[in-house]
KOLMAR-933607 format. One line per 4 residues: for each residue x, y, z of C-alpha. Coordinates in pm, 1 decimal, decimal comma. Example, Ala and Ser with C-alpha at 12.3 -4.5 7.8 and 13.67 -1.06 7.14 Angstrom:
# KOLMAR-933607
1230,0/-450,0/780,0 ~ 1367,0/-106,0/714,0
***
This chain:
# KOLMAR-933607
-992,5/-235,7/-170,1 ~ -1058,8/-352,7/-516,2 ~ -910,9/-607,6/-760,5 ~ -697,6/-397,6/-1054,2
-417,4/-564,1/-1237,3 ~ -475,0/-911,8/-1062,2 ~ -352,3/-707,2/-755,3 ~ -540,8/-610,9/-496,9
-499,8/-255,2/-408,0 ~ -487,9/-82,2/10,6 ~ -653,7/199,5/-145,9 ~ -990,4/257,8/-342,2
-1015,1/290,5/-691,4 ~ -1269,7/487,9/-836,2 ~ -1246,9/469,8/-1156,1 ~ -1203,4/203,5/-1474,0
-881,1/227,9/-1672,5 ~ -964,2/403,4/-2023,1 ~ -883,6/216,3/-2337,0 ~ -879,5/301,1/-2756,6
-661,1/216,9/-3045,3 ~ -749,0/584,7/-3180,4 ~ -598,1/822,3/-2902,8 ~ -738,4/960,4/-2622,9
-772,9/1297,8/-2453,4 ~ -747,2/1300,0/-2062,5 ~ -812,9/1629,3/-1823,3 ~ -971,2/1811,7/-1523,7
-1258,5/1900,3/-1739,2 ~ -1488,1/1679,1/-1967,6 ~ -1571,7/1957,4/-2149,5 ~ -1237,8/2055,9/-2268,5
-1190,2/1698,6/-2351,2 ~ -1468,8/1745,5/-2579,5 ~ -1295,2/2012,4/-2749,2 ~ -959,2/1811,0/-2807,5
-1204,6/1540,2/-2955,3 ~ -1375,1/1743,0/-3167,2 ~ -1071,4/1817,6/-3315,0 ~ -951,3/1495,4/-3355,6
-1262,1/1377,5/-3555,2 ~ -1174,4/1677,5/-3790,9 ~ -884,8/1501,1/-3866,4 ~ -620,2/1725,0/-3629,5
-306,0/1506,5/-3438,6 ~ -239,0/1500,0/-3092,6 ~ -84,2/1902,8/-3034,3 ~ -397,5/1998,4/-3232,1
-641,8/1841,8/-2993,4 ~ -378,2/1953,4/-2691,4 ~ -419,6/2278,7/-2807,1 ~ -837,4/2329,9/-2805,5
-823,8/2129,9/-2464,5 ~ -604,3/2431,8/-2340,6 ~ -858,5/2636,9/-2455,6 ~ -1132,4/2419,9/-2299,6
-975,6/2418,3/-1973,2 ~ -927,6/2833,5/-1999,9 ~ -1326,0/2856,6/-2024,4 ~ -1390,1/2584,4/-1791,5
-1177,3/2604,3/-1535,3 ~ -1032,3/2935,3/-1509,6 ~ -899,5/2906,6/-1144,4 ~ -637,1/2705,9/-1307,9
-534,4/2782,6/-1631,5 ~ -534,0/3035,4/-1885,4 ~ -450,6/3239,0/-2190,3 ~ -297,6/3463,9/-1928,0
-43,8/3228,7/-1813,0 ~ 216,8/3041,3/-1933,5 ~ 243,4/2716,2/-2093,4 ~ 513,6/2385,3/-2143,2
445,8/2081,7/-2361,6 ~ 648,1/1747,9/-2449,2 ~ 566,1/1621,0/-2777,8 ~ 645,2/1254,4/-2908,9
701,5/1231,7/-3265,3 ~ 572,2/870,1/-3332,1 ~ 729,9/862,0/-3732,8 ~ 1084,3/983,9/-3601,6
1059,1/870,4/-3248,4 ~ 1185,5/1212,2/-3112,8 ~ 1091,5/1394,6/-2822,1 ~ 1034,2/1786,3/-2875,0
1024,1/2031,5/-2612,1 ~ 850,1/2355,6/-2561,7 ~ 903,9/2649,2/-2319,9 ~ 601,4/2911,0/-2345,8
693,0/3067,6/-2028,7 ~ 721,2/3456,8/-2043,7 ~ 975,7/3701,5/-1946,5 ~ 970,3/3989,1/-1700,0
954,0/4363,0/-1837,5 ~ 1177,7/4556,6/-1952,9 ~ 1156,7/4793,5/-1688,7 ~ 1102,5/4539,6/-1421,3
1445,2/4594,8/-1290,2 ~ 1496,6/4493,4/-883,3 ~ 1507,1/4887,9/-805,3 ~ 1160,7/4964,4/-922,1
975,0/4655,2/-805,7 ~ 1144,5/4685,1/-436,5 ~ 1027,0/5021,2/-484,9 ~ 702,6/4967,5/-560,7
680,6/4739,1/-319,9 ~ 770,2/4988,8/-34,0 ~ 1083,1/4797,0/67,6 ~ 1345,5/4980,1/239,8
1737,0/4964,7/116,3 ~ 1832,5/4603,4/234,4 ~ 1534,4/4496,4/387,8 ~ 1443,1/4145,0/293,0
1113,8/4060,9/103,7 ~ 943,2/3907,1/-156,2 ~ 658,1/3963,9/-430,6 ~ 317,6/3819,0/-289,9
114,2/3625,3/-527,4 ~ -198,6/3916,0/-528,9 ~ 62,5/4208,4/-677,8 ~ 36,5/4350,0/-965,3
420,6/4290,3/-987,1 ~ 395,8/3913,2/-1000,1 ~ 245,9/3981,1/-1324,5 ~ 518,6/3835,0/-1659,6
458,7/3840,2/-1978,9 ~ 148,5/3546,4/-2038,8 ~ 368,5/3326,6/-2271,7 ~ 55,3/3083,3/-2350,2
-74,9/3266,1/-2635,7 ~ 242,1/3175,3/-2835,7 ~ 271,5/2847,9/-2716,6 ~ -52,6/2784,0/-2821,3
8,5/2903,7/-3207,6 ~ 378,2/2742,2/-3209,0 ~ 271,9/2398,2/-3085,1 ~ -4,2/2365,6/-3376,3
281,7/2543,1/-3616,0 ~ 553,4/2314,3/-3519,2 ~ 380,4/1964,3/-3397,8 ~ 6,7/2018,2/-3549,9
-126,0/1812,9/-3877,4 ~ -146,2/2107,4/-4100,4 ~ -511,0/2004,1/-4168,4 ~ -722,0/2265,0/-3908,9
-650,7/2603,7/-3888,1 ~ -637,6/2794,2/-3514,6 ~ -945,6/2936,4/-3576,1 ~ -1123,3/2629,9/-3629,3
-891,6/2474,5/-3313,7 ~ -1010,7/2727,0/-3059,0 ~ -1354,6/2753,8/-3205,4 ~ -1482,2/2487,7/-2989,1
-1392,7/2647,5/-2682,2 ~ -1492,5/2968,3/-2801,5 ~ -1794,1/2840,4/-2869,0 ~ -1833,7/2700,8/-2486,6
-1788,1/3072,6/-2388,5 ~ -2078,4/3263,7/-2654,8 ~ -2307,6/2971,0/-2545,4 ~ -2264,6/2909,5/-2172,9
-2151,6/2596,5/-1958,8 ~ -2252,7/2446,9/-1729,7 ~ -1967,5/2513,5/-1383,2 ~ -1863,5/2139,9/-1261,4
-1824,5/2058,3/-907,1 ~ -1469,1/2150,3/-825,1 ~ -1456,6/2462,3/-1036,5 ~ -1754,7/2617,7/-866,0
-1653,0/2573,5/-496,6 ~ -1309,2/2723,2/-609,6 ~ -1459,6/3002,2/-800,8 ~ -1685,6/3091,4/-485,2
-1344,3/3091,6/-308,8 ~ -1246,5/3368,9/-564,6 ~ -1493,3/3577,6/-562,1 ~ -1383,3/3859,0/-335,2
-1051,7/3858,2/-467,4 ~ -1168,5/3880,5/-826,8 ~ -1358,5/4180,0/-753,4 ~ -1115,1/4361,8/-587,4
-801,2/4299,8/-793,1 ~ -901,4/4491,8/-1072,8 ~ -1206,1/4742,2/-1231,1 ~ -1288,8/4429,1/-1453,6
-1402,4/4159,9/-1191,6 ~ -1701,7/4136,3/-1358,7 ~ -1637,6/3999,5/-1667,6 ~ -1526,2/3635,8/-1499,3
-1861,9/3654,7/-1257,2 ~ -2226,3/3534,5/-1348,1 ~ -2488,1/3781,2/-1435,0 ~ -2730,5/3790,5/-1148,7
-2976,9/4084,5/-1062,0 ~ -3029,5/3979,6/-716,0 ~ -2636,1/3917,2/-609,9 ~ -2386,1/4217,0/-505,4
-2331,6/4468,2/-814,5 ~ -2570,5/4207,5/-1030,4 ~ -2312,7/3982,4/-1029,9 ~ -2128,7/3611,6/-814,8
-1965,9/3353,5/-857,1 ~ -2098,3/3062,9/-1088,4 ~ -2231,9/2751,5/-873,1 ~ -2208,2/2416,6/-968,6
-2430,9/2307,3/-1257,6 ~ -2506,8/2659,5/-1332,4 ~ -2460,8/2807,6/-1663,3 ~ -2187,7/2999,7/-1728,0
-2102,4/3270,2/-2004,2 ~ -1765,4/3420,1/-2071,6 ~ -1832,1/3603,1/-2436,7 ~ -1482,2/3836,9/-2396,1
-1260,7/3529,2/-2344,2 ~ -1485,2/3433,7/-2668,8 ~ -1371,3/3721,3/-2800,5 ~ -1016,3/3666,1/-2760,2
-993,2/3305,7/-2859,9 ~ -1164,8/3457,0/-3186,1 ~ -867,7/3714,5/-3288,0 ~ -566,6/3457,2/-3198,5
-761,0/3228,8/-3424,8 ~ -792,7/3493,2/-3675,0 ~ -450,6/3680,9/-3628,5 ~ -234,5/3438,4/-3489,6
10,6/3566,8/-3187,3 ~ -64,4/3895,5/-3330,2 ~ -480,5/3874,5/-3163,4 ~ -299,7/3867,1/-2834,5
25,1/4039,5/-2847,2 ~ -74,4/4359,4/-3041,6 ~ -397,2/4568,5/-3095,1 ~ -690,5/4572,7/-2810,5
-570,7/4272,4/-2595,0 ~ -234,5/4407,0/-2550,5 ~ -331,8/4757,0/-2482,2 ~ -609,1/4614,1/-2227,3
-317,9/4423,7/-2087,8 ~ -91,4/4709,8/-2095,2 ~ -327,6/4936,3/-1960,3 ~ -481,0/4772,1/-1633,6
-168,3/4613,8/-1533,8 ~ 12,5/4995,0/-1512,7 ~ -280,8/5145,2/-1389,9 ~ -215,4/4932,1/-1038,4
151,5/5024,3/-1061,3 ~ 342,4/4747,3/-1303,9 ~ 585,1/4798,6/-1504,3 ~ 482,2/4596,4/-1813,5
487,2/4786,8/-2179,0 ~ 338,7/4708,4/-2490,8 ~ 689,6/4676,6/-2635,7 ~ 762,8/4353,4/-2406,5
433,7/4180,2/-2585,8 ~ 561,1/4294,2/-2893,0 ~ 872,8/4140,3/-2814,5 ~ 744,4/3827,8/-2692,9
582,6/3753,2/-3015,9 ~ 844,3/3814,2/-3246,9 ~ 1029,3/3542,4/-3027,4 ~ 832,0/3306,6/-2979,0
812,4/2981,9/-2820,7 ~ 1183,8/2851,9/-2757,7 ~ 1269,2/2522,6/-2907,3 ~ 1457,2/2343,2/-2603,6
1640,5/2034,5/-2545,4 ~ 1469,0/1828,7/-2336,2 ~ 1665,2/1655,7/-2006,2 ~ 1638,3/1279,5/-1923,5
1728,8/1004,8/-1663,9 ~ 1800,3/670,8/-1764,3 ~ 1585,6/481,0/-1470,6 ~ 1636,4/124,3/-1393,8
1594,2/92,2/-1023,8 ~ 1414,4/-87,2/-802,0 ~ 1406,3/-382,4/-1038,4 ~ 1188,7/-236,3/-1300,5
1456,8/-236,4/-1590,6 ~ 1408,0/-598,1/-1497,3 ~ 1032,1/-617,9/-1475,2 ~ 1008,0/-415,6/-1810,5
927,6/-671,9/-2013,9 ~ 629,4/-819,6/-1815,6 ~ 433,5/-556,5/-1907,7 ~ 568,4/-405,0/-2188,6
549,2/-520,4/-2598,7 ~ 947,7/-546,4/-2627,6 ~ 1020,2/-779,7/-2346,1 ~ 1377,9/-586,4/-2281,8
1532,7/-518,5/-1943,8 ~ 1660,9/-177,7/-2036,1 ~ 1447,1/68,4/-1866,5 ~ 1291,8/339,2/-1934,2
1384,0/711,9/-2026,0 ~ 1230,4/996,8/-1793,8 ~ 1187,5/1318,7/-1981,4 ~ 1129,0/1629,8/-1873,1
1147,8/2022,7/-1975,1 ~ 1501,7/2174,3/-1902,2 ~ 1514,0/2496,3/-1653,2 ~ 1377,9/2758,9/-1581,5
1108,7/2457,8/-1520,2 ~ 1122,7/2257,8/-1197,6 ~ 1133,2/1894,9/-1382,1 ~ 1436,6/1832,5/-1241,0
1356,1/1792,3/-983,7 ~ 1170,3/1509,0/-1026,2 ~ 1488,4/1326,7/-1225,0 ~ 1749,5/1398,1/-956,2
1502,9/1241,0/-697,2 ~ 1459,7/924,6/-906,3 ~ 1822,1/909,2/-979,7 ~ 1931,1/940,9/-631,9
1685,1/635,8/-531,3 ~ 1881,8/470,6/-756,0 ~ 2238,5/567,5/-590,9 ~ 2074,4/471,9/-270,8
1951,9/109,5/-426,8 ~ 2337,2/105,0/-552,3 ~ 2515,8/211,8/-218,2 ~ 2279,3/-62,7/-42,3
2114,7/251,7/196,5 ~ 1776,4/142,9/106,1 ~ 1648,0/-183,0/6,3 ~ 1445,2/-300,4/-360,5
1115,0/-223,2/-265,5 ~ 891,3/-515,7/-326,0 ~ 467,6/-451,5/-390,9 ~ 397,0/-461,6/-46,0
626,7/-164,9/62,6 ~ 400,0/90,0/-105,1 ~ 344,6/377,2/100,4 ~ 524,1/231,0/421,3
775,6/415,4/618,2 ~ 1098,0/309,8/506,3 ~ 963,4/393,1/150,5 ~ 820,9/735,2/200,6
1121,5/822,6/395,0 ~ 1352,5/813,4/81,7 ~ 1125,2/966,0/-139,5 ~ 1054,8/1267,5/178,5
1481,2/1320,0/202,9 ~ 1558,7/1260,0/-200,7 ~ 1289,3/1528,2/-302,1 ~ 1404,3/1733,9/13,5
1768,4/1725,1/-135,0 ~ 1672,3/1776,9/-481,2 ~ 1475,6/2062,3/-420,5 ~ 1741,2/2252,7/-216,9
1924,8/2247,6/-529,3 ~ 1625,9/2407,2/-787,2 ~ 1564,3/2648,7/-530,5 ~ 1934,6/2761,7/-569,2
2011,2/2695,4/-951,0 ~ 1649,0/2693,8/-1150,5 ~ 1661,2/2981,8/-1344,1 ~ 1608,7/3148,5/-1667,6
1952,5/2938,7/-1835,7 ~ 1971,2/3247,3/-2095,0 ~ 2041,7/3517,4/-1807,4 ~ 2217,7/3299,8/-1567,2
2490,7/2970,5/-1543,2 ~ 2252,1/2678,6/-1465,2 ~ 2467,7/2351,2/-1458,8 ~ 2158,8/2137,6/-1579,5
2391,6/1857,5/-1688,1 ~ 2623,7/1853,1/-1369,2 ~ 2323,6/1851,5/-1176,4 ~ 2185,9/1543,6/-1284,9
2495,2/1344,1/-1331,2 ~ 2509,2/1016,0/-1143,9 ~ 2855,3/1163,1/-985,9 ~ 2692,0/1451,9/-819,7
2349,7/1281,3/-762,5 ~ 2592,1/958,9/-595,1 ~ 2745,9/1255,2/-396,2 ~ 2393,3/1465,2/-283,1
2252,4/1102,8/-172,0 ~ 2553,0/1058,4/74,5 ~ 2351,5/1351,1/252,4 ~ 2079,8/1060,1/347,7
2039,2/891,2/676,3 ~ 1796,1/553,9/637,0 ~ 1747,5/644,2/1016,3 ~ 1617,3/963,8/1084,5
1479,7/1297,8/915,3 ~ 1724,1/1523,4/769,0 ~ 1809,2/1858,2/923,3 ~ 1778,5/2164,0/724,6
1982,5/2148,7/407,2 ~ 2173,8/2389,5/154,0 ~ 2200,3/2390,4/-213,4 ~ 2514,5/2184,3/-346,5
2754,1/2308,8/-609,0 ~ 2828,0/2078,3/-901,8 ~ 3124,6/2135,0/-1115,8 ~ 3245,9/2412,1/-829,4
3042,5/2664,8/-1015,9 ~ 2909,0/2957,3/-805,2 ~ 2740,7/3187,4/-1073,3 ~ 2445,0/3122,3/-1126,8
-146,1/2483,7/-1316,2 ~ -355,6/2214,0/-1545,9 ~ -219,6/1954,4/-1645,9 ~ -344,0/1747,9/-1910,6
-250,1/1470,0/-2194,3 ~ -330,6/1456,3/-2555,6 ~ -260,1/1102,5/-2814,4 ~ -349,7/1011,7/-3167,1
-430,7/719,8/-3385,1 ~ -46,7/797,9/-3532,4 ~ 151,2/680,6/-3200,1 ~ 200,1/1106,5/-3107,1
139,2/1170,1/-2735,5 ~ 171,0/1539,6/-2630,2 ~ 240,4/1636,2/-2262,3 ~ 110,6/1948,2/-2196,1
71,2/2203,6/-1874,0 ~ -71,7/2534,5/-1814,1 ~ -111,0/2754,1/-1558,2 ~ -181,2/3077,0/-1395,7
36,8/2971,2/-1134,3 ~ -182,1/3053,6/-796,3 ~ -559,7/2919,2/-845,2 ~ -691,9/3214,0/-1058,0
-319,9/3412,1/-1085,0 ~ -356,6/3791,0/-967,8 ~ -710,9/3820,2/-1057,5 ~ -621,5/4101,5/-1219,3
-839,5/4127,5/-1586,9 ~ -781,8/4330,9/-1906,3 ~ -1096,9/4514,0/-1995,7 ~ -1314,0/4299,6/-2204,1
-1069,9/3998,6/-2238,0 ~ -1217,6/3783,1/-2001,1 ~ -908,9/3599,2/-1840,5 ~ -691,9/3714,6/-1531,1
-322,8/3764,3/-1529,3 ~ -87,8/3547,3/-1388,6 ~ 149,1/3547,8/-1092,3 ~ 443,7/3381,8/-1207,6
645,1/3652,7/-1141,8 ~ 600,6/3613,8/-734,1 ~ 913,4/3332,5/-764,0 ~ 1149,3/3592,7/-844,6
1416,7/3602,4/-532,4 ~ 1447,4/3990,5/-460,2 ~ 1752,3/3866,7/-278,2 ~ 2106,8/3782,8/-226,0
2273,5/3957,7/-512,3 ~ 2411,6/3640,6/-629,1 ~ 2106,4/3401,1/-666,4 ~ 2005,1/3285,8/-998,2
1683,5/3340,6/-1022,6 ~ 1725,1/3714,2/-917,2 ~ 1419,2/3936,0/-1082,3 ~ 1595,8/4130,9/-1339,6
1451,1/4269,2/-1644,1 ~ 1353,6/4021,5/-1970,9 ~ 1417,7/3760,9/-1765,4 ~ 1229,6/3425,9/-1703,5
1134,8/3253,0/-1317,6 ~ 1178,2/2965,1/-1152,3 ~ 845,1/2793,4/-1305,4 ~ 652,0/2511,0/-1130,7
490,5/2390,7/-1412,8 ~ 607,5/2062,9/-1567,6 ~ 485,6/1824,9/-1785,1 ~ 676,2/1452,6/-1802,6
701,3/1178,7/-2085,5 ~ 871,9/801,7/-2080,3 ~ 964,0/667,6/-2360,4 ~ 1097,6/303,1/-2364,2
1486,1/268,0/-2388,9 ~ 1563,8/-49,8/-2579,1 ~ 1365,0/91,0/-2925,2 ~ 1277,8/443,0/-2846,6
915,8/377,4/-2845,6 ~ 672,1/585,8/-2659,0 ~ 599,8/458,6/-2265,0 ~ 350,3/711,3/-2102,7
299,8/1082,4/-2132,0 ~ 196,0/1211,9/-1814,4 ~ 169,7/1477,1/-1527,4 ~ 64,1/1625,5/-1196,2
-49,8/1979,0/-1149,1 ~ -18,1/2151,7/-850,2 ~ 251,6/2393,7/-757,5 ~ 574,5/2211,2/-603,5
383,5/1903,6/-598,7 ~ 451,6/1852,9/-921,8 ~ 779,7/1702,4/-950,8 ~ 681,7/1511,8/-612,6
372,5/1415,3/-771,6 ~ 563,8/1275,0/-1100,4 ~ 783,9/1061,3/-876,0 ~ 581,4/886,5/-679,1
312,2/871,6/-987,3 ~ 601,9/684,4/-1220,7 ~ 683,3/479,0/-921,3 ~ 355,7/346,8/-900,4
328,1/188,9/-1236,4 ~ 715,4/105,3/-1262,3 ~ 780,3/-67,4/-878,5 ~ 432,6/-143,9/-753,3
284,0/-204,3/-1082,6 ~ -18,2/13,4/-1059,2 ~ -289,5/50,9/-1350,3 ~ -218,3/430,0/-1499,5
-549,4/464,6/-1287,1 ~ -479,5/349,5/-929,3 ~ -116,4/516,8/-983,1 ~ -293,9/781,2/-996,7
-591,4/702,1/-747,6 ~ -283,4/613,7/-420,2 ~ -281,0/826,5/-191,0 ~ 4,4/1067,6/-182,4
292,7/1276,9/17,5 ~ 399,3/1657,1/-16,8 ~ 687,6/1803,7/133,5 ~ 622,0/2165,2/195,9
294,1/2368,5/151,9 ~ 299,6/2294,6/-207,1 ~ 180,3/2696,4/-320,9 ~ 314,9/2958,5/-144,9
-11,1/3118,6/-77,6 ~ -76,4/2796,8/201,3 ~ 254,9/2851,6/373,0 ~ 636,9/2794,2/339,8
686,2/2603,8/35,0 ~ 1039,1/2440,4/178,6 ~ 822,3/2395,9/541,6 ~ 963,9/2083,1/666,8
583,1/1926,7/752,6 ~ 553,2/1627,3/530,1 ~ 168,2/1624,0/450,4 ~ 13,2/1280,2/409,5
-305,6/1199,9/229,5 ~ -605,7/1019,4/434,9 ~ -591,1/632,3/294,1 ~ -188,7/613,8/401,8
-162,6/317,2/707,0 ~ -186,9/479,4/1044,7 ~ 128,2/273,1/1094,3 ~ 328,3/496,6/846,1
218,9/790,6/993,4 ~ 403,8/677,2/1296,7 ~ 663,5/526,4/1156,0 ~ 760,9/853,5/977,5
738,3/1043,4/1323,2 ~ 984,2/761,1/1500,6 ~ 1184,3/923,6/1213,9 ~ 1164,2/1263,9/1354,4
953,8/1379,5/1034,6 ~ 632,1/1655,7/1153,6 ~ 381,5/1476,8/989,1 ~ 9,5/1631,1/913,9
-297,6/1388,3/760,5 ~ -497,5/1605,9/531,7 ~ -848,9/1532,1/493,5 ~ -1151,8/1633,3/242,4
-1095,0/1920,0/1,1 ~ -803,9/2014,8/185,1 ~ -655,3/1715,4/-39,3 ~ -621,0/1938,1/-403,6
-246,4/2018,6/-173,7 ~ -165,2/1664,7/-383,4 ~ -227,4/1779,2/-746,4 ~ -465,4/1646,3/-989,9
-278,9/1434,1/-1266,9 ~ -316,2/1239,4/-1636,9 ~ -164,7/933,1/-1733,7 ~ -210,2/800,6/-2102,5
18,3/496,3/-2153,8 ~ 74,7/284,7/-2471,0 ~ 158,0/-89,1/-2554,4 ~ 60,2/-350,6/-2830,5
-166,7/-624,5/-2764,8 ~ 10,3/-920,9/-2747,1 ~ -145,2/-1124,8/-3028,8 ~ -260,8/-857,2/-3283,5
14,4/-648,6/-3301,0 ~ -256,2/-357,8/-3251,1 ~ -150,7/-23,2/-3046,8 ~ -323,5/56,3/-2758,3
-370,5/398,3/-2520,5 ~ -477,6/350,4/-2154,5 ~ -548,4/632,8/-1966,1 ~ -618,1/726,9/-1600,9
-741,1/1049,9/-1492,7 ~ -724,0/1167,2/-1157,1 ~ -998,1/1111,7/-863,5 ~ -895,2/1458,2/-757,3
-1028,7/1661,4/-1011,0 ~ -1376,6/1704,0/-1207,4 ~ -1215,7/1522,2/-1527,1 ~ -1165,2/1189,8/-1699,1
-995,8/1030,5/-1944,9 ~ -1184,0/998,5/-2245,2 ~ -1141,7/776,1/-2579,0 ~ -1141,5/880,2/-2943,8
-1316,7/641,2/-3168,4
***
């Protein structure tokens, strides 16, 4: 236990809230933060520095992330006060259609299956390149150029690094799988006479070199989208992915980058539950009792997830099924319980209707409207676990990952997430590019005929990969940008991360630093992601554990490194001090990761 916020915490703490007036960058990796600050001292904004952290985190921790993956971002507009939303997610292939991937596959006429994470027919179109020119286009300052954004990171790759802690016992974990999922394993391995084919996995604190990811930070600096879409990278791409029997063409990169990032409205939920509308004003700069605004991206994204879970809690709080949670109820039975059978409810709805909206009917309003959320949370029973449960249907209508946080000495704050998807995606690398492809693909239903997010061609997947921003409702002032990575966890990790600071008052840092829940495996790859095991972290009471279980939830603890199941996240959270008037960021980074939260001064 240690004193934080004049409370003291059941959990340990290991680390001091952050604090600047300038902005600060928070992540996995402190060298990628070092690239977002080095672009802030050149004078770049918040999506600038967001932007070379991506970058950062591609070099550094490429068991996560990467230029061959896809990307989201939130972006608060401090002058106009306006959340922006970007979807860099990419699209199936043309000739992806269900016939030729079952085929491929080697599934028989009406036998059931899915695409596993290690084929080559999980692989989409990356969508990150793009995302990474359009959110300097459309949010940047207009004072650094791309090349001199990614330069740091590029920089990190023609010089070496040095492998951090996590990175290196995950990368180890690669290994065998990056050498066998393409010709090209090489590439992402460190030069070694005396290991296998002169070549391993890094270590941690060993140097590290990665000169064709270099390489290909260098041309999309140069060229824009173009560096990755067309000319060598796009052949390379092209070329390894149908060599193993995919389907993607250099026409669906070419098409990718003549559309672009899509511009999309982002979704909110009024919350003010659990008394925090009332409690606002204790701790924030305009004293109101109005709440605050939960953002998140729209579908084919997962974020809502997260929002129909918090606005069922409030139905519940309504309908008198469970009580105003004071302090002391963090992480006891009763309180775990709702948050287990809200998130259980909410996601047997995404993993019906969370699709790509521009192929199929996705009632995104409907499904958080506090009519249909009022009606799901009937489905909750204070007194026992929940049996297996179906997808609703609002409105009657039957059609149908690193994480990291960016802010500025102007009031922006950028939320922004990418991913591979599954630790290092297929492992699959385009010769001399130096990054693997992702696996996005593998949450693609290959059946019934009728579900949403059935693999067809040019079409987006159900995407895990969310980032979240509050902003506060009574003058439209920016509360928090923040996020959990981590497969499903995410929009599990985002409620009970938001809860922390809003009911039980947490520091963005011990928010961040509780121990945690999961429903489900969290990745495919480590079981049934709808499993009905609720995982606890070690540091929850033995007496919840139980409690839950009198419940009739199967409960597991889950110890040591077995723990990255519950996400790494970033919290970077604004106010004015109370006498000067002066803004202030405070940041948290996550105990789970290699990172920190580091200021700009």
């Amino acid at each position: 236990m240690i004193l934080t916020n004049g409370t003291l915490m059941p959990f340990f703490v290991q680390k001091s809230v952050v604090h600047s007036t300038k902005g600060i960058v928070s992540s996995t990796q402190p060298l990628a933060n070092a690239c977002g600050l080095e672009v802030l001292r050149k004078g770049g904004n918040a999506a600038d520095a967001a932007v070379a952290v991506a970058a950062g985190l591609n070099m550094t921790e490429p068991g996560s992330t990467g230029i061959g993956g896809d990307m989201f971002c939130l972006f608060y507009n401090a002058k106009t006060k306006k959340v922006h939303s970007l979807n860099g997610s990419g699209r199936s292939g043309s000739k992806c259609t269900l016939e030729a991937v079952r085929s491929s596959l080697g599934f028989k006429d009406g036998e059931v299956g899915k695409i596993p994470m290690e084929s080559v027919q999980s692989v989409t179109v990356p969508g990150a390149a793009a995302g990474w020119v359009d959110t300097v286009e459309k949010f940047g300052s207009g004072k650094l150029s791309m090349e001199e954004i990614l330069d740091p990171a590029a920089r990190l790759g023609e010089e070496g690094f040095p492998v951090s802690e996590l990175m290196g016992y995950y990368w180890g974990k690669a290994e065998g799988q990056l050498r066998r999922a393409s010709p090209n394993g090489a590439e992402m391995l460190k030069k070694d006479p005396a290991a296998e084919d002169g070549v391993r996995a890094p270590k941690p604190g060993e140097l590290m070199k990665n000169p064709t990811l270099a390489n290909t930070f260098r041309l999309v600096g140069k060229q824009g989208k173009a560096g990755f879409y067309s000319g060598k990278v796009a052949e390379e791409l092209v070329k390894v992915v149908n060599e193993l029997g995919g389907h993607l063409t250099t026409e669906d990169l070419k098409k990718h980058m003549e559309l672009g990032t899509e511009e999309t409205d982002p979704i909110k939920l009024r919350f003010t539950g659990q008394n925090s509308a009332a409690l606002h004003g204790k701790h924030m700069q305009d004293k109101s009792s109005e709440g605050v605004d939960v953002w998140e991206h729209p579908p084919n994204g997962q974020g809502i997830v997260a929002l129909m879970a918090l606005g069922m809690l409030q139905e519940l709080e309504k309908s008198g099924q469970i009580p105003t949670f004071s302090p002391t109820d963090h992480n006891t039975a009763p309180y775990l319980h709702a948050l287990v059978e809200v998130l259980r409810i909410a996601f047997a709805d995404a993993n019906w209707w969370v699709a790509d909206p521009s192929v199929a009917k996705v009632p995104t309003a409907d499904l958080i409207s506090p009519a249909y959320l009022a009606e799901r949370a009937k489905l909750f029973d204070p007194k026992k676990a929940s049996d297996q449960l179906d997808h609703g249907s609002p409105a009657h209508q039957h059609s149908d990952t690193v994480y990291f946080a960016c802010s500025d000495s102007e009031g922006n704050g950028i939320s922004f997430i990418n991913s591979n998807y599954g630790g290092f995606g297929t492992c699959i690398i385009p010769k001399g590019c130096g990054f693997t492809l992702q696996n996005r693909g593998a949450n693609f239903v290959l059946q019934p005929a009728d579900h949403p997010n059935l693999l067809e061609p040019n079409k987006r997947p159900y995407h895990t990969i969310i980032p979240a921003l509050v902003t506060n409702v009574s003058d439209g002032s920016l509360h928090s940008v923040y996020g959990v990575m981590g497969g499903f966890m995410q929009p599990q990790g985002h409620v009970q991360v938001l809860l922390n600071q809003l009911i039980f008052h947490h520091t963005p840092q011990a928010a961040l630093d509780a121990p945690r829940l999961c429903i489900g495996a969290g990745m495919p790859e480590a079981g049934d992601v709808f499993d009905k095991t609720v995982y606890l972290e070690e540091g929850v009471p033995e007496q919840t554990v139980k409690g839950l279980q009198d419940l009739g939830h199967k409960v597991e603890l889950v110890k040591g490194m077995a723990r990255g199941l519950f996400g790494r996240g970033q919290i970077i959270r604004w106010h004015l001090d109370p006498v000067d008037g002066v803004g202030m960021w405070s940041a948290g980074s996550d105990q789970r990761g290699d990172g920190a939260a580091v200021p700009f001064h």
